[in-house]
N, C-alpha and C positions, 0 to 999 in steps of 0.2 A: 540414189534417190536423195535428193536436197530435203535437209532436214526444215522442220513445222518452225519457223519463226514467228510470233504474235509483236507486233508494235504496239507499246502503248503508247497514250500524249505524252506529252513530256512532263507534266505534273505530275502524273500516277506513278511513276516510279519513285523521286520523294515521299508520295503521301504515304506508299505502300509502305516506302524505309519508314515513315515516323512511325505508322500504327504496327510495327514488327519492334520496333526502338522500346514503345511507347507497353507492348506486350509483355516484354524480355524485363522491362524496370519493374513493372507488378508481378513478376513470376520470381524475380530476386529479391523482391520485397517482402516475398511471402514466407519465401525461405529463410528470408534472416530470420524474420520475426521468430517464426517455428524454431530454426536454431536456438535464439536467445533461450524461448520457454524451454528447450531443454535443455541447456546450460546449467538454466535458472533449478528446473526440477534435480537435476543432478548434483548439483551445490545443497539444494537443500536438505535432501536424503543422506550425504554424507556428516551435514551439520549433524542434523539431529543424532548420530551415532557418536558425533566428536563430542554434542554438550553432554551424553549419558556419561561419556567417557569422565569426562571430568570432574563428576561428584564422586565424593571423597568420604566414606563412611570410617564408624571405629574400625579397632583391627577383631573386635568377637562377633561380628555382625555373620553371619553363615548364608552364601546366595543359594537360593532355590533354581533349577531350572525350570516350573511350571508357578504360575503361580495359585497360589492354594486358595480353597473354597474361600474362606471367610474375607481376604480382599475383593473378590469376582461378588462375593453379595452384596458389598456394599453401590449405591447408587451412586454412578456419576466420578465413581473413584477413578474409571481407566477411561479416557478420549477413544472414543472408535474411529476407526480411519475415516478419515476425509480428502474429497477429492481436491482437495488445495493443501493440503500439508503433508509431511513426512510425520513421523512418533515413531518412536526407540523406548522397548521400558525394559527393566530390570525387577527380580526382588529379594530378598533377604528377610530373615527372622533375626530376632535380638531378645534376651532375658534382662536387658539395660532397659532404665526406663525412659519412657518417652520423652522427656524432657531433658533429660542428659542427650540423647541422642540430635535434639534442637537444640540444642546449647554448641554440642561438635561441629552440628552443618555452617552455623551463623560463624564459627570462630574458624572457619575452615571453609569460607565461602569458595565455587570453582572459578577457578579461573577467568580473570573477568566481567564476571557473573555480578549484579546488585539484586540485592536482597528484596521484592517486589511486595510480597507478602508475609503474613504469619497467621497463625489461624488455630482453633481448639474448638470441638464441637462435642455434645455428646452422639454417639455413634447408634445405629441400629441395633433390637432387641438382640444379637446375638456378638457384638462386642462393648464393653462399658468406657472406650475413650478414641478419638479421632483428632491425631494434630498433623499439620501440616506449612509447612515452606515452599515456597514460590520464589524462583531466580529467574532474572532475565536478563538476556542480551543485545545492543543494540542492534539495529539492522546492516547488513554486510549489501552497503553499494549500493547497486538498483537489481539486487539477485535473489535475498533474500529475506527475510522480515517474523517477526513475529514469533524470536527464538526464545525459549522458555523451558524450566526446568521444576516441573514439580515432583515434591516428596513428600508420599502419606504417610504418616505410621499408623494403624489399626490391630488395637489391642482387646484382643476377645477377653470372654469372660475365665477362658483357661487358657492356657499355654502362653507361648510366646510371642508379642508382637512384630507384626508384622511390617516391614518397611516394602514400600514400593514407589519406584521413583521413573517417572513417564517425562521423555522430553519431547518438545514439539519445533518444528522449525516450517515454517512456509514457504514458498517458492515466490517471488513476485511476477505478474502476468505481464510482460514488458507491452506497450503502449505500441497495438502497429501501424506499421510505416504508412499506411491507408487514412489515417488519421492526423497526420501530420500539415500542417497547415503551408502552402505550396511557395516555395523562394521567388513564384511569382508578385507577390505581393510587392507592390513600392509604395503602399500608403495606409495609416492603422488610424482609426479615429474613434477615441475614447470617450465616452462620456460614465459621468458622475454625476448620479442624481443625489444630492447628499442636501441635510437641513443645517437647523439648530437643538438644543437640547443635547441631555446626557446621551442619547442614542442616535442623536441627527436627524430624526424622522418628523421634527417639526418645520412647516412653511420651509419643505422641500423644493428646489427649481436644480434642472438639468444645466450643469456647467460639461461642453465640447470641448476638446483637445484635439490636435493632431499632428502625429506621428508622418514626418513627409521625407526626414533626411536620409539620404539610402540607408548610410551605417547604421545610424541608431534605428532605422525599420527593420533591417537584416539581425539586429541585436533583439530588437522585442522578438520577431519570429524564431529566433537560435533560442532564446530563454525560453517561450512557451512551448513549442516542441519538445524539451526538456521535462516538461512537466509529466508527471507518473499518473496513469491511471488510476481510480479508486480502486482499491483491489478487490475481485469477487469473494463471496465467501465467508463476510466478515459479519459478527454478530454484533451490531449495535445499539447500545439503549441511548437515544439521543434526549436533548433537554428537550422543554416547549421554545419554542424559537418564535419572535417575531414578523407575522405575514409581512406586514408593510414595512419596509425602513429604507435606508440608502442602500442604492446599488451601482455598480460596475461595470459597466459593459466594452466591449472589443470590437471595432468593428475589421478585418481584416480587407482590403479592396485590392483589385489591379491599377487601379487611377482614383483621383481624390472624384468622390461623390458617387465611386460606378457602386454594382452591386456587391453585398457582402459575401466574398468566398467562403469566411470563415465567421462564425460568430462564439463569442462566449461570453457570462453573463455571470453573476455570485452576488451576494450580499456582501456589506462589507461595513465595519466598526469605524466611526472615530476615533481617533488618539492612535497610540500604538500597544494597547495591549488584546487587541484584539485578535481572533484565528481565523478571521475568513479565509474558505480555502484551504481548511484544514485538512479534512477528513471527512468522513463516508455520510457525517451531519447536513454538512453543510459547505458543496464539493463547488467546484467551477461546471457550471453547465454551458455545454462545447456543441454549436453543428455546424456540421460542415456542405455547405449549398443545400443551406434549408434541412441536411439531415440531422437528427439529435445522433450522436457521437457518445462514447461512455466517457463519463464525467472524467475531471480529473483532480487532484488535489496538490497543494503546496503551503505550506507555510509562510514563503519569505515574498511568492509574487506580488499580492496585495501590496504590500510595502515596496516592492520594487516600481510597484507604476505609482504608486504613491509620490515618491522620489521623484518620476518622472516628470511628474505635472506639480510640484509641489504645493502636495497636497497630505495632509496625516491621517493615512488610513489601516486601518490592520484588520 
């Protein structure tokens, strides 16, 4: 029996290879992504055990394995798990007093570690003092963020105070590949709505830019793709901020004037001491064909297209 041959036209056999091509790059796009975040969570779980590691108490300090009632009563003393960080804690009792014991930490900071906070409180009816140290670390790369070392001491109205020392480290949620603004791009067109005055939002007009040389098109798209998402998670008490003022915008194209692939948009400061783009405030807002995108945040880009068009923004 001659086996079932089917002809196609002669198109559908490429088309078929691009949407198999075109399948395969979003099914390894997905996985990296997934790989990174658990990299990223994996890094972070081990931080957090390495900054415990690293506080360095007196030598009479004696470690507990559970930790005892009168720390668990006080409010707010232990971080409960969260779905975005690691926490490692340790505790210890001491007959030294509390301020000796903050005097040892600061002169014997951990490794690396700057000194964030200091703190003294009066403590709940069932202990008579509450002092505390805060250490941090900067963020490691685009993995982790948000490394930190606190140490209470909690001194009841008898016995002996209590040290407890909680570190935390976060994982960063890497930015996916879904979101990435596409190397088709060969044309970027900027505008700047920007005024006069200490904040430039007076007798504002929109000044146009545009981005057409492949390199430097291929360079704004390699920078912004770079950019980190805002990260979920994060508890922010932001200022009052200004509705109206100057802004930024991107417009991302396949040809000079077609439609926008990609857009994104942020407030942005006169001068250069400005943070547009900083943080969870006051982030870059991204979509991508008309979809709003999770934000993204940076420091230095505002000033880099500043640079570009020159123009002094931050």
């Amino acid at each position: 029996m001659r086996p079932f041959i089917m002809r196609l036209p002669a198109l559908a056999v490429p088309l078929a290879l691009m949407a198999l091509l075109a399948s395969s790059g979003r099914d390894l796009a997905a996985a990296g992504t997934a790989n990174r975040l658990a990299a990223n969570r994996a890094a972070a779980r081990a931080d957090a055990r390495t900054l415990l590691a690293r506080l360095r108490l007196p030598a009479d300090v004696r470690e507990l394995r559970h930790g005892p009632a009168i720390a668990k009563a006080v409010p707010g003393l232990i971080r409960p798990p969260d779905r975005y960080l690691y926490t490692d804690t340790g505790w210890w009792s001491t007959s030294a007093e509390p301020g000796t014991v903050i005097n040892y930490l600061v002169a014997h900071r951990p490794r690396g570690a700057l000194i964030q906070t200091t703190g003294a409180s009066t403590g709940p009816a069932t202990a008579n003092s509450w002092r505390n140290i805060v250490f941090s670390w900067p963020e490691i790369g685009q993995r982790v963020w948000s490394r930190s070392l606190t140490v209470e001491l909690v001194t009841p109205v008898h016995g002996p105070t209590v040290i407890v020392a909680q570190s935390t480290s976060s994982w960063i949620v890497p930015r996916p590949y879904s979101e990435l603004v596409p190397r088709t791009v060969r044309d970027v067109t900027i505008l700047l709505k920007i005024g006069t005055g200490p904040f430039g939002a007076d007798h504002m007009r929109t000044r146009v830019y545009r981005v057409w040389r492949a390199a430097r098109v291929s360079q704004l798209v390699d920078s912004f793709n770079r950019l980190p998402i805002v990260q979920p998670g994060q508890v922010i008490a932001c200022t009052l901020m200004l509705a109206r003022g100057p802004q930024l915008t991107l417009r991302f194209q396949n040809r000079s004037g077609g439609p926008a692939i990609a857009l994104a948009t942020l407030r942005v400061t006169p001068g250069t001491r400005g943070g547009s783009g900083s943080g969870g405030c006051d982030p870059i807002h991204f979509w991508m064909h008309g979809s709003a995108q999770t934000s993204l945040t940076s420091q230095t880009f505002v000033k880099q297209i500043g640079r570009l068009i020159g123009v002094s923004i931050s």
